[in-house]
C-alpha positions as CSV (number, residue, x, y, z in Angstrom):
1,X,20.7,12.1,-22.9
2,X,17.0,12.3,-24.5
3,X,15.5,16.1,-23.4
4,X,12.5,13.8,-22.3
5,X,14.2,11.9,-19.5
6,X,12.9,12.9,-16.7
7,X,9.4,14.1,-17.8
8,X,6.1,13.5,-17.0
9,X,4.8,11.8,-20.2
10,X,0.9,10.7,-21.0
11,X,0.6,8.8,-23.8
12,X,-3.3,8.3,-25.1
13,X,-4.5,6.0,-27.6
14,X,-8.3,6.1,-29.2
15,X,-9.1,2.9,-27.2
16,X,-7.7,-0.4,-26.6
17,X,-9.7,-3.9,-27.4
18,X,-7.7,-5.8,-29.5
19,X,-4.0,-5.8,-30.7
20,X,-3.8,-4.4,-34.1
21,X,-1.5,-2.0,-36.0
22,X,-2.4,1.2,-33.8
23,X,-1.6,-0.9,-31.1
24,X,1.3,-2.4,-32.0
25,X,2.9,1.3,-32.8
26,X,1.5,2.2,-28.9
27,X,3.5,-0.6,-27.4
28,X,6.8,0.8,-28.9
29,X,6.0,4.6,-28.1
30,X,5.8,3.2,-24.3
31,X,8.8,1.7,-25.2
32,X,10.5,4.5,-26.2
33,X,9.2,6.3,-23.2
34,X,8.7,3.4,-20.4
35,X,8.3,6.4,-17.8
36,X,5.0,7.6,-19.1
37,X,1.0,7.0,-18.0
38,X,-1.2,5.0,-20.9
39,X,-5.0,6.8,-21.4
40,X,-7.5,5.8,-23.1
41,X,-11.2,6.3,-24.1
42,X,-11.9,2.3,-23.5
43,X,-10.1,-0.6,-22.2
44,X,-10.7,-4.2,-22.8
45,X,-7.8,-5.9,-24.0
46,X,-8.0,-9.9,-24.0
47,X,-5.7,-11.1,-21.1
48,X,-2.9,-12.1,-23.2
49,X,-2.7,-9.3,-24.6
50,X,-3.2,-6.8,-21.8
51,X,0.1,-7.6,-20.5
52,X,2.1,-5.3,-22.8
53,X,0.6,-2.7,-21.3
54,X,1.7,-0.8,-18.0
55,X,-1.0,-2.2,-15.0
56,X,-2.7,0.9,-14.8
57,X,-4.5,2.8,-17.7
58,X,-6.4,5.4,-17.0
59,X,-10.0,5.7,-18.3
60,X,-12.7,7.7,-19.5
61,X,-16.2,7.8,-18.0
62,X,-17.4,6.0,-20.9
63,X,-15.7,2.8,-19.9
64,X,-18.4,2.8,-16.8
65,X,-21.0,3.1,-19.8
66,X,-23.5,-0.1,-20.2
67,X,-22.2,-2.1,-22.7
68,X,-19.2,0.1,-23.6
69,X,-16.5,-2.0,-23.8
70,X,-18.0,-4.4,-26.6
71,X,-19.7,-1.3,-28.7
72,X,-17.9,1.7,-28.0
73,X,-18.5,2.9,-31.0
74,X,-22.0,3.6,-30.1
75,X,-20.8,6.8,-27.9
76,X,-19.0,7.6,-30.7
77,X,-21.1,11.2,-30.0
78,X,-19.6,11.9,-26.4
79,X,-15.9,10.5,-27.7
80,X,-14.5,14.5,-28.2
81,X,-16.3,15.4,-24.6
82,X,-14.3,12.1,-23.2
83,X,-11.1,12.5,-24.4
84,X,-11.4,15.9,-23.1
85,X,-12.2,14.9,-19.5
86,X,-8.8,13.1,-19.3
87,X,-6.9,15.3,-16.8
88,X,-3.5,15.5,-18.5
89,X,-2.3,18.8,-16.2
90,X,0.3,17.0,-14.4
91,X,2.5,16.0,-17.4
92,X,5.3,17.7,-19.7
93,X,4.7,15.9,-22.7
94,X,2.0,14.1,-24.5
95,X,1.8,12.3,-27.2
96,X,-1.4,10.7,-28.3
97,X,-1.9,7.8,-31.0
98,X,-4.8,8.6,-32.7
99,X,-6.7,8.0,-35.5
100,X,-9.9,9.2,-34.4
101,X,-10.4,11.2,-31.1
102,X,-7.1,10.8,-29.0
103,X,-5.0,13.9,-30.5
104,X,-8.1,16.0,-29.6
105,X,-6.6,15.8,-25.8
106,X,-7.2,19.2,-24.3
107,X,-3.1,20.3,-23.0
108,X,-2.1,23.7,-21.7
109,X,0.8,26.2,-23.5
110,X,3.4,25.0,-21.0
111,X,2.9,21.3,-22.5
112,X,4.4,19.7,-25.6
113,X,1.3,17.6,-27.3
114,X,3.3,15.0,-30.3
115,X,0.4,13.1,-32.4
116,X,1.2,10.0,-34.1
117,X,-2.0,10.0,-36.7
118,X,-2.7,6.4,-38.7
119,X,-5.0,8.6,-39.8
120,X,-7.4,11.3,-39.6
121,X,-10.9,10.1,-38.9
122,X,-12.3,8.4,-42.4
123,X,-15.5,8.0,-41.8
124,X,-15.7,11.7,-41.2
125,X,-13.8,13.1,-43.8
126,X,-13.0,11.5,-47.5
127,X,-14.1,8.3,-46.5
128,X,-17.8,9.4,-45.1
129,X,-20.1,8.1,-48.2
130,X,-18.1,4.5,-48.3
131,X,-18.8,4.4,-44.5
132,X,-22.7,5.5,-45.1
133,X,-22.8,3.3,-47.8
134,X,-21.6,0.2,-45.9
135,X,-23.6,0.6,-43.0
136,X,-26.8,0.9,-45.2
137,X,-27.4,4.5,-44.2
138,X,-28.0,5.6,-47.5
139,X,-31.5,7.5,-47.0
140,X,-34.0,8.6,-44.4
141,X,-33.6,9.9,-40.7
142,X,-30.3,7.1,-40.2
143,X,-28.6,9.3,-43.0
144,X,-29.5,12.6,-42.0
145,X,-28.5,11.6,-38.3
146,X,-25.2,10.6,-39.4
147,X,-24.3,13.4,-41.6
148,X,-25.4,15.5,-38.7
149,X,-23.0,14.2,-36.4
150,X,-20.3,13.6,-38.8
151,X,-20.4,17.0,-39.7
152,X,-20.1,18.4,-36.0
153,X,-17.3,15.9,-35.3
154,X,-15.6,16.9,-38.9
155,X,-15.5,20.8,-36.7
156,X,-14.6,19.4,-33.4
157,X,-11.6,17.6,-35.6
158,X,-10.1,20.7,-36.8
159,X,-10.2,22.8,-34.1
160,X,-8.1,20.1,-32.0
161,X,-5.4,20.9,-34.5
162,X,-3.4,23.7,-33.0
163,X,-3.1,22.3,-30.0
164,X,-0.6,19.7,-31.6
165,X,3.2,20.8,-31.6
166,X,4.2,18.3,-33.9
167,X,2.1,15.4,-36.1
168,X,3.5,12.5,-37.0
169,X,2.0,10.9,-40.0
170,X,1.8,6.8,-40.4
171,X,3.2,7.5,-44.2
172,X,3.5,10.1,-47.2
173,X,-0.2,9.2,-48.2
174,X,-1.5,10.1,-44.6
175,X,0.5,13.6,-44.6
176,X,-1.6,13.9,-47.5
177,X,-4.4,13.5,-46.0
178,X,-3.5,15.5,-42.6
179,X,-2.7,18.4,-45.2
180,X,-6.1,18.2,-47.0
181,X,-8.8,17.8,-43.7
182,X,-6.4,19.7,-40.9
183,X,-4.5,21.9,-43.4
184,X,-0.8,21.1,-41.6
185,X,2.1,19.5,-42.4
186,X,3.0,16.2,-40.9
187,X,6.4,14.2,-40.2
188,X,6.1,10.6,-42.1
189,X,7.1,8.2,-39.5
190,X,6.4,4.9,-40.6
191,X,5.1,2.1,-38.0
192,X,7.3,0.0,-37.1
193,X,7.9,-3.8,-37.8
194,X,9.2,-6.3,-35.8
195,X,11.9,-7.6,-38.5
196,X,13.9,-9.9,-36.1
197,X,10.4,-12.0,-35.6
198,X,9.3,-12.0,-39.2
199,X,12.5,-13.5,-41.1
200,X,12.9,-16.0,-44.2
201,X,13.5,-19.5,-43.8
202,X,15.0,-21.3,-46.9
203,X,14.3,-24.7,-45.1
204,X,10.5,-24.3,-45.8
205,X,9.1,-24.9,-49.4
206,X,6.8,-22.5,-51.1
207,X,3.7,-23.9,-52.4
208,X,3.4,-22.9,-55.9
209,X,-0.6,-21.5,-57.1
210,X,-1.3,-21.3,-53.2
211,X,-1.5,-17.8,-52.3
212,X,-1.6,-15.5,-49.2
213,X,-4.0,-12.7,-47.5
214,X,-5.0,-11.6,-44.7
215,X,-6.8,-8.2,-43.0
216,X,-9.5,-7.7,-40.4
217,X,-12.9,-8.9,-42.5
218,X,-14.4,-5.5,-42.8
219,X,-15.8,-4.4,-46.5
220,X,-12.7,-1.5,-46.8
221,X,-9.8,-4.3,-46.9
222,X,-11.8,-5.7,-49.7
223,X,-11.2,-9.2,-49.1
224,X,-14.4,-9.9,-51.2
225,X,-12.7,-8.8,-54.0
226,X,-9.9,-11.7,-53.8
227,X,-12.2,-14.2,-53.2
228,X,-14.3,-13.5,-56.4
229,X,-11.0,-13.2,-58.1
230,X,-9.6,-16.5,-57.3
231,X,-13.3,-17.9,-57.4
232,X,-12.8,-17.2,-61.5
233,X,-9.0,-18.7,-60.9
234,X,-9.8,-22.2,-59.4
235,X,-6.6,-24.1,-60.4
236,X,-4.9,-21.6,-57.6
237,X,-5.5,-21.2,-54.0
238,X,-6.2,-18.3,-51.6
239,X,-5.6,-18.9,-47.8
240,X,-7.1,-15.9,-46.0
241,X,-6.4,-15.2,-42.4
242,X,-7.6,-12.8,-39.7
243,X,-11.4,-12.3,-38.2
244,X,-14.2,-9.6,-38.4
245,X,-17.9,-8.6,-39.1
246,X,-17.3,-9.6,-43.2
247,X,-16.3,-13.0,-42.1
248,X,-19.6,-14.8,-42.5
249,X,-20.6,-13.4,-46.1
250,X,-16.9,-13.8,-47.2
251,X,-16.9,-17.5,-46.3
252,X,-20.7,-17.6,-48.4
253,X,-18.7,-16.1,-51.2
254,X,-16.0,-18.3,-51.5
255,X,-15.3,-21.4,-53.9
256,X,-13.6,-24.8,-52.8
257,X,-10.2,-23.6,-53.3
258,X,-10.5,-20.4,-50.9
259,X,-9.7,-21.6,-47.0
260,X,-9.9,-19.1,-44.0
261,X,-8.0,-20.1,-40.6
262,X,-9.9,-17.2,-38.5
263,X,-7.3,-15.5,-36.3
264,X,-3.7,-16.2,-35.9
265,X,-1.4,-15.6,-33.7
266,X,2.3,-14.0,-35.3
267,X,4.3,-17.2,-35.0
268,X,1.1,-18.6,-37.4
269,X,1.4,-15.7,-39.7
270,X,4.9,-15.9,-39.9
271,X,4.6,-19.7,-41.4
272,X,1.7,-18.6,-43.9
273,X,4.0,-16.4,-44.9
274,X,6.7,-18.7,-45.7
275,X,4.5,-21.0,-47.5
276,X,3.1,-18.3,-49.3
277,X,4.6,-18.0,-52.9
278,X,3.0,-13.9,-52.3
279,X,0.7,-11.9,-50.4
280,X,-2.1,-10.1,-51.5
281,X,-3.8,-6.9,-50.3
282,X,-6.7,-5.4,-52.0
283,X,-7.3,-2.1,-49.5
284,X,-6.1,1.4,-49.3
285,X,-4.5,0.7,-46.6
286,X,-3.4,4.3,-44.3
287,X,0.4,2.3,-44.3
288,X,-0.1,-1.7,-44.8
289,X,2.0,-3.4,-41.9
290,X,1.8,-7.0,-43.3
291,X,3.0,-5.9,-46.5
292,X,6.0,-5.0,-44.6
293,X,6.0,-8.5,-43.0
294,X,5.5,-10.6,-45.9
295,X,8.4,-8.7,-47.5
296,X,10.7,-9.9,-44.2
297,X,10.0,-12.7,-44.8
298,X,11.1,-13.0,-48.7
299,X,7.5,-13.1,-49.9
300,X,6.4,-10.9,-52.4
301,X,3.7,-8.4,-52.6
302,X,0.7,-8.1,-55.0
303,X,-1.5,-5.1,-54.2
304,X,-3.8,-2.5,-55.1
305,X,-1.5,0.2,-55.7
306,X,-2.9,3.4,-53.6
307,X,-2.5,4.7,-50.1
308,X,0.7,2.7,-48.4
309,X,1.4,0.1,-51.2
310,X,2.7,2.7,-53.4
311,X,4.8,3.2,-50.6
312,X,6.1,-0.1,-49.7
313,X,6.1,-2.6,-52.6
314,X,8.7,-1.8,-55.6
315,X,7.0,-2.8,-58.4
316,X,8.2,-4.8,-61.2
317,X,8.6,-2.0,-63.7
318,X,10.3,0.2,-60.8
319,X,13.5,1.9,-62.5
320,X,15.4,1.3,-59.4
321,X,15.1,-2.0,-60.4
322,X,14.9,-4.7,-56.7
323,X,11.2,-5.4,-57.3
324,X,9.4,-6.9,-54.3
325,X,5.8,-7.5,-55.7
326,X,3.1,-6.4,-58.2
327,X,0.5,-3.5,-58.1
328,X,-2.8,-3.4,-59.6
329,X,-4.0,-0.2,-60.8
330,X,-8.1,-1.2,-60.6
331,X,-10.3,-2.6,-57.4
332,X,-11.7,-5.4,-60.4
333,X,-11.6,-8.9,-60.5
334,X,-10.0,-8.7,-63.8
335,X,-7.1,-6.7,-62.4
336,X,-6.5,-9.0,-59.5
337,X,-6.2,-11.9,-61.6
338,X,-3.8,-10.5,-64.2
339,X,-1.7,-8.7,-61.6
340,X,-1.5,-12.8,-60.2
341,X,-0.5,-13.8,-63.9
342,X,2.1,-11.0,-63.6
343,X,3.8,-11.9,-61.1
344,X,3.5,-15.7,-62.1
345,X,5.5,-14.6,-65.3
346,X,8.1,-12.2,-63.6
347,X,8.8,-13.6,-60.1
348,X,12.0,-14.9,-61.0
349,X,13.0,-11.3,-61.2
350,X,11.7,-10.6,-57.5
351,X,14.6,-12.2,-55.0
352,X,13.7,-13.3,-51.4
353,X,16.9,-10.8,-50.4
354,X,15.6,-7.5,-51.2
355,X,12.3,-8.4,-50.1
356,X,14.3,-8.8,-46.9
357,X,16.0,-5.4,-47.5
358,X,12.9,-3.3,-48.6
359,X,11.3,-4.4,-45.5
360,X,14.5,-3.5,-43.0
361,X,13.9,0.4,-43.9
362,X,10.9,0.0,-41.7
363,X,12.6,-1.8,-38.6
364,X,11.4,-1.3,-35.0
365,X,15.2,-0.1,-33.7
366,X,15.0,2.9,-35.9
367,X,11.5,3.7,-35.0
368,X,11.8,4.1,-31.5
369,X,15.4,6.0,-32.3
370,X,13.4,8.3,-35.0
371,X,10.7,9.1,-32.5
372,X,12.9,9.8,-29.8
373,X,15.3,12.1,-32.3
374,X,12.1,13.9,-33.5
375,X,10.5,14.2,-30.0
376,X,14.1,15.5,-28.7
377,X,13.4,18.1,-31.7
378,X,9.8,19.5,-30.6
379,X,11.0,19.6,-27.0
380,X,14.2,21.9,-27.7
381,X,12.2,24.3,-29.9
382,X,9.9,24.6,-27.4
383,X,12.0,25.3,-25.0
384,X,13.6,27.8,-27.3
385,X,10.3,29.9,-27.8
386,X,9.6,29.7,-23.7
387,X,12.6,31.7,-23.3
388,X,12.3,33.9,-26.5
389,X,8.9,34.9,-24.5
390,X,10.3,35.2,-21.3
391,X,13.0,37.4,-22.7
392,X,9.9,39.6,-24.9
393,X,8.7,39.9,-21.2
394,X,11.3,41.6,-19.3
395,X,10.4,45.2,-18.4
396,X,13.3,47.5,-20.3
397,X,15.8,49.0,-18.2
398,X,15.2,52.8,-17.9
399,X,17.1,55.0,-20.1
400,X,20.3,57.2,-18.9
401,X,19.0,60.4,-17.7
402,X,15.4,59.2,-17.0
């Protein structure tokens, strides 16, 4: 039986408005632990999505803030003091999914705290000029206000760190990163993927020159890049799926042979992927979970080949030999479009079957096992060095004779 059974357990995420990755990796830690409470610094999940959740979550002040729940981010400044108003005494454990304020949860020495980090905060840490840069805060008082604040919540950040007993890192890349802006070592646990929904079908036909991709349209999944790439490739086509504040300028950018479907729902994705002869991905991504899902499928990967790609695709030239896609070693149109003539040439090297099998290694079952295992783990040695102290704590007997 799991050392957790029978716990109190709190789980808190950053804040919950749409279903993405993060999210995804929330539903199976309540899951895993279908006893615990679900915080969080803002709720407002569409209706068919809120459903996954448990009926009741529990949130900060800033939720009653005018206009929170569409622009939370613009109390990005009070974030640390709200996660820290969440009143967390009553529980055992805790475990926060965080990649920005929610492992910064205030818990007490009699608590366990396990964070599962997607990432540390980017636009605080290596990631703070791109974010400057993007939103056009590049000079003057905007600049200065935003290093300002960056900077206190770059020292808030850190000194959350030892109150985590354990950090679970979204992949080896991120454990990287938690080891170079928190100084600690971190568990790769990677996200888990729903293989059973995202399978091959050999009844459907790939359409040859009529490629994949997909992302939220924001300028770090560099989506622009693909489109100019294919704009300069116009016998081939680019499908591109998903929503976001790029989505305008990308669709400006685009040539005839570039489509965008807006959002889908998985069953959707799951036929794009089918049809797809690969799937692209042009970001760094912290782990890359449709990477993962193309592969399930049998499709093939091309992508930029930092953060989680390195971590998921098996390159052509891999020793090990099982390719499931092409990397690209350059964020450059002429990259992209030779990395496409790459795998044009080699695909009859990359079989549909270890796609399938690469992508198993990251299967939702032995997620939720994992975490459980590793959770099991931190509770045991904690319990371990509660009664290491209590035995320090004793007052010694009094010697013969005394």
């Amino acid at each position: 039986m799991s050392l957790a059974a029978g716990l109190h357990v709190a789980v808190v995420h950053d804040w919950l408005v749409t279903f993405g990755g993060a999210e995804r990796v929330l539903h199976e830690i309540l899951l895993t632990f279908p006893q615990a409470d679900l915080f969080a610094v803002v709720e407002d999940l569409p209706a068919a999505q809120r459903g996954l959740f448990p009926a009741r979550i529990a949130t900060s002040f800033i939720q009653r803030l005018p206009g929170a729940r569409r622009h939370y981010w613009y109390y990005a400044p009070l974030m640390p003091l709200a996660i820290e108003q969440l009143d967390l005494g009553g529980y055992d454990l805790v475990i926060s999914c965080s990649h920005a304020v929610a492992r910064g949860v205030l818990v007490g020495p009699d608590q366990v705290h396990v964070s599962y980090v997607h990432s540390p905060m980017r636009f605080v840490w290596d990631l703070q000029a791109d974010y400057l840069r993007n939103f056009g805060w590049t000079r003057g008082p905007k600049r200065w206000l935003a290093s300002l604040l960056f900077h206190y919540l770059r020292g808030w950040d850190q000194r959350a760190t030892p109150s985590v007993d354990l950090h679970l890192a979204a992949s080896h890349f991120i454990a990287r990163r938690i080891r170079q802006c928190w100084g600690v070592d971190a568990t790769v646990l990677s996200p888990p993927i729903d293989i059973d929904r995202f399978r091959p079908d050999p009844a459907v036909a790939r359409r040859d020159g009529h490629y994949l991709a997909g992302a939220i349209h924001n300028p770090f999944k560099r989506l622009d890049l693909l489109v100019r790439a294919f704009n300069r490739m116009p016998e081939r086509r680019l499908t591109v799926f998903g929503a976001g504040p790029q989505g305008e300028t990308l669709r400006r950018l685009a040539g005839p042979n570039i489509d965008f479907t807006g959002f889908l729902q998985p069953a959707e994705v799951h036929a794009e992927f089918l049809r797809a002869p690969a799937y692209l991905s042009a970001g760094t991504e912290d782990f890359g979970m449709a990477m993962v899902e193309a592969q399930a499928c049998g499709t093939p990967v091309i992508a930029y080949a930092r953060g989680g790609a390195s971590e998921i695709v098996r390159p052509l030239d891999d020793p090990h030999g099982q390719p499931t896609g092409v990397l690209f070693d350059a964020l450059t149109e002429d990259a992209v479009i030779e990395a496409v003539r790459r795998f044009e040439t080699g695909r009859t090297r990359i079989r549909a079957a270890d796609c399938r099998a690469n992508a198993m290694r990251f299967a939702a079952a032995g997620f939720r096992a994992r975490l459980a295992a590793l959770v099991d783990d931190t509770l045991a040695a904690h319990r371990r060095e509660r009664a290491a102290s209590r035995a320090d704590a004793r007052p010694l007997a009094p010697e013969d004779g005394a």
